[in-house]
N, C-alpha and C positions, 0 to 999 in steps of 0.2 A: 608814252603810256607808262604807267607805274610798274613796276616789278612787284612781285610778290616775292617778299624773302623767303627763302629756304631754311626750314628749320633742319637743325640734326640730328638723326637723331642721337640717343646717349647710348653708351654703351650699356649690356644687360649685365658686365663683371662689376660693378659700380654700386647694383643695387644692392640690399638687403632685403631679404626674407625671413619672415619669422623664421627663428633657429626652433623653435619646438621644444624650448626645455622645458623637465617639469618640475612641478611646485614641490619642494623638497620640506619636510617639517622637521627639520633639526631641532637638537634638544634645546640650541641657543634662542631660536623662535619660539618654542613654545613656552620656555621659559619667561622671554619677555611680555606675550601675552596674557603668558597667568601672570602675572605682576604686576601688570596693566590693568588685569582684571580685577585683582587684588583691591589694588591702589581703587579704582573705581568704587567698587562697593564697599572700602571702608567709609569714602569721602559719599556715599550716595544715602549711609546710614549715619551718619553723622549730619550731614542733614536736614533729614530724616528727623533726628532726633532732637535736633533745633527748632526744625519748623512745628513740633508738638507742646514743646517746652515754654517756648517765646508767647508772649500775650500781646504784643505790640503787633500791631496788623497788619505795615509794612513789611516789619523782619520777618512775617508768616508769610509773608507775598515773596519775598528773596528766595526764603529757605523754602519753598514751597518750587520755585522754580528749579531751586539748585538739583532740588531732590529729582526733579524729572529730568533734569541736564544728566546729573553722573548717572541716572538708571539708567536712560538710554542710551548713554557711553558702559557702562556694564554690560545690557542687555548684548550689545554690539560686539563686543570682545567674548565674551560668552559664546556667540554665536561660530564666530572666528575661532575660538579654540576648540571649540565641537568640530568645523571641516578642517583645521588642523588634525587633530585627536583620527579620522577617523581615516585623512589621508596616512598616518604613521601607521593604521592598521593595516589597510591596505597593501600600503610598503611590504608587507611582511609575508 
């Protein structure tokens, strides 16, 4: 007849449990976010500012795209900086 292996179990010192830290908003994080943010809605107005300018149809189709790529990379970081922003209040 076949045996059935015995499993082992593992030990429970082994594992890992969420350690429960929390989201801290240093000045370095929120800095890099508004720069991010920055960097985003220069590059989301710029454009922007292509896709109105340009008469070629293509380049309106590009800069047409672009403009909704970095908005909603803006919007994004935006949003992020707001539950940053509101955990530092919190903090306090």
């Amino acid at each position: 007849m076949a045996r059935k292996k015995l499993r082992r179990g593992s030990k429970s010192s082994n594992k890992r449990r969420g350690s429960g830290r929390k989201v801290v908003a240093s000045s370095r994080k929120m800095g890099m976010i508004l720069g991010n943010l920055i960097l985003s809605a220069v590059l989301f107005l710029v454009s922007l500012g292509l896709y109105l300018v340009t008469e070629n149809e293509i380049l309106m189709n590009f800069f047409g795209i672009l403009a909704i790529i970095f908005g909603s990379i803006g919007l994004a970081f935006l949003i992020v900086y707001s539950v940053f922003l509101v955990l530092k209040i919190m903090k306090k």
